[in-house]
VEXFI-673058 format. One record per residue (C-alpha): residue in one letter; x, z, y. Coordinates in pm, 1 decimal. Example, Ala and Ser with C-alpha at 12.3 -4.5 7.8 and 13.67 -1.06 7.14 Angstrom:
// residues 2
r code:a, px:1230.0, pz:780.0, py:-450.0
r code:s, px:1367.0, pz:714.0, py:-106.0
//
This chain:
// residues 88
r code:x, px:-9588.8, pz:-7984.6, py:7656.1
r code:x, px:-9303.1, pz:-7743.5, py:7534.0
r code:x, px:-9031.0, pz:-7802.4, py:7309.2
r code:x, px:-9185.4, pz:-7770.1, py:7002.0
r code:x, px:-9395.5, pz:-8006.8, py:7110.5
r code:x, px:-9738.4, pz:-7936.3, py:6966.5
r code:x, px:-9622.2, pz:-7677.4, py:6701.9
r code:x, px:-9618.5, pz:-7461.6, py:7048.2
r code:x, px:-9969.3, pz:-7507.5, py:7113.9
r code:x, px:-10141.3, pz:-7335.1, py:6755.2
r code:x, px:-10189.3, pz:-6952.8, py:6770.9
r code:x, px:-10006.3, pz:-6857.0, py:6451.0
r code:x, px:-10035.0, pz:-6485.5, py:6549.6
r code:x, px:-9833.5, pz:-6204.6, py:6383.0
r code:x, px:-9878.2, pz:-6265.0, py:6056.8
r code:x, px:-9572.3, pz:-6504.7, py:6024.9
r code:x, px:-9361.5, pz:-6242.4, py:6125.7
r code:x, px:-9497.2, pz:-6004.0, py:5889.1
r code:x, px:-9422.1, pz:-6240.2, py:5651.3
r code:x, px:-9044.2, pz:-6273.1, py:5774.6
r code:x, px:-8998.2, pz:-5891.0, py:5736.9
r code:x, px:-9177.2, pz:-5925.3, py:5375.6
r code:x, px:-8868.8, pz:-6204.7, py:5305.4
r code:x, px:-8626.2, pz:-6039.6, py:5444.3
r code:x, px:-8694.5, pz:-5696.5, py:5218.7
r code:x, px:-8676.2, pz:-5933.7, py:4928.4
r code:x, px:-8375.7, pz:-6085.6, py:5038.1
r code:x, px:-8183.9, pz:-5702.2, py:5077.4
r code:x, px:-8349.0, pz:-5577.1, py:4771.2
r code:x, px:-8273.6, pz:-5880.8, py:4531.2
r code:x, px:-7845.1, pz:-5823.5, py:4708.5
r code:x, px:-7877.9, pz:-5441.9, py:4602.0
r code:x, px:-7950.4, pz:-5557.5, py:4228.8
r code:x, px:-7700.2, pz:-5786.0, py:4269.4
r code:x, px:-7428.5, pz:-5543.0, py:4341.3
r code:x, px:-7594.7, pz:-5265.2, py:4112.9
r code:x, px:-7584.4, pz:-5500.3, py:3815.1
r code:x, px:-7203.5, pz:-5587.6, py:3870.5
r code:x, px:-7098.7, pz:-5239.1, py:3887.4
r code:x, px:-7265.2, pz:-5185.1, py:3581.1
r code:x, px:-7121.5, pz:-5499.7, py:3429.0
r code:x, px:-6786.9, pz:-5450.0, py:3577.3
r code:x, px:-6810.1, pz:-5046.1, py:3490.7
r code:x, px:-6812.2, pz:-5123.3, py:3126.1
r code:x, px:-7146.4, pz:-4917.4, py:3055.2
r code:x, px:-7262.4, pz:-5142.0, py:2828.5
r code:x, px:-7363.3, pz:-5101.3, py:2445.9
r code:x, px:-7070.0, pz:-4968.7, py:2276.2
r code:x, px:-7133.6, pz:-4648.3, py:2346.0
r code:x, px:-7472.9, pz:-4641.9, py:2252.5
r code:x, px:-7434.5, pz:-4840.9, py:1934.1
r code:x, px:-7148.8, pz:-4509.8, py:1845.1
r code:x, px:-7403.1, pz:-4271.9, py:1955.6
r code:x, px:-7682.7, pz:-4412.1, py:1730.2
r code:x, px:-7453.5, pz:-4372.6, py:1402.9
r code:x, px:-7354.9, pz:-4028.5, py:1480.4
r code:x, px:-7693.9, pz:-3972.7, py:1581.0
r code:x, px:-7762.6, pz:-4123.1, py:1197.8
r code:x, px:-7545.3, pz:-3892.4, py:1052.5
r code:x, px:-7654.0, pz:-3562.1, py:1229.4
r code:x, px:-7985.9, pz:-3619.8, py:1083.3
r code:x, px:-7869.7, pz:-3743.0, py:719.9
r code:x, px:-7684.4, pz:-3381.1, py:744.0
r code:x, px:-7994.0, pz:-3198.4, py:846.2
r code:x, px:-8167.8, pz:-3345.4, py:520.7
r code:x, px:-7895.9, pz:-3310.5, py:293.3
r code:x, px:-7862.8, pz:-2918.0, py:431.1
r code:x, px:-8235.3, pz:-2843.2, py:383.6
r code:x, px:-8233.0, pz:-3016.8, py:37.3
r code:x, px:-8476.9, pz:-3323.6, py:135.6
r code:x, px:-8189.2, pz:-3552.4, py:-37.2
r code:x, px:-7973.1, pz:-3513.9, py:-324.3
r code:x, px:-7560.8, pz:-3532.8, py:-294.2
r code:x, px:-7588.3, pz:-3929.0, py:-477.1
r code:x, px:-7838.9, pz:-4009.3, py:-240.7
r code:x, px:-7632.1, pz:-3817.2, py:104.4
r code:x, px:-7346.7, pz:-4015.4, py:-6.4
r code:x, px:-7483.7, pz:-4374.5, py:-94.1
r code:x, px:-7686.4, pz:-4298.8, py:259.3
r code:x, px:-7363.9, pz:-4193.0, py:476.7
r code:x, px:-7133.7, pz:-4465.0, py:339.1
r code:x, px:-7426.8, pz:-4691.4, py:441.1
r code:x, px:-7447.9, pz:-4583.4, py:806.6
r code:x, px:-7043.4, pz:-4580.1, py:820.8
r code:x, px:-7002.5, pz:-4956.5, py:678.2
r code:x, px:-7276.7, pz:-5053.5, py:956.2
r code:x, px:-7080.3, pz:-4909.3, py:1249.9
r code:x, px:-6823.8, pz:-5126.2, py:1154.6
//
C-alpha cells in the first residue's frame, strides 16, 4: 500500500493532467482580462468620448442634408438645437 492509500492503485492515465494544463490556461487567461479590463477602467476610455463623437457625428450629417437641400433652414435648426440639448 502507498500513501495515497488506494487512490494510488487506479490508473487515472494522462488525461488528468491534460485537464490541469486546460485549468491552468483558464486560470492565466481569465488574470489577463483581469488586468486588461482595469487598464481600460483605470485609463478612462470609457463612453464619454463616444457619446461626443455620436453628436458631432449627428451634426456632420444634419449639415450634409441641409447643404444638399434634403431639409429646410426651420427644419436644420429645430433638428441641430435638438441634437445640442441631448449632448447635454
Amino acid at each position: 500500500m502507498n500513501m495515497w492509500g488506494e487512490w494510488g492503485e487506479h490508473d487515472w492515465g494522462w488525461g488528468w493532467m491534460l485537464f490541469g494544463g486546460i485549468h491552468m490556461l483558464l486560470f492565466w487567461l481569465l488574470i489577463i482580462l483581469g488586468i486588461a479590463a482595469l487598464m481600460r477602467w483605470l485609463g478612462g476610455s470609457g463612453g464619454a468620448d463616444k457619446e461626443d463623437d455620436r453628436g458631432s457625428d449627428a451634426l456632420d450629417i444634419l449639415h450634409e442634408r441641409y447643404a444638399r437641400g434634403e431639409i429646410d433652414r426651420e427644419t436644420y435648426l429645430a433638428m441641430k438645437r435638438d441634437i445640442q440639448y441631448r449632448d447635454r
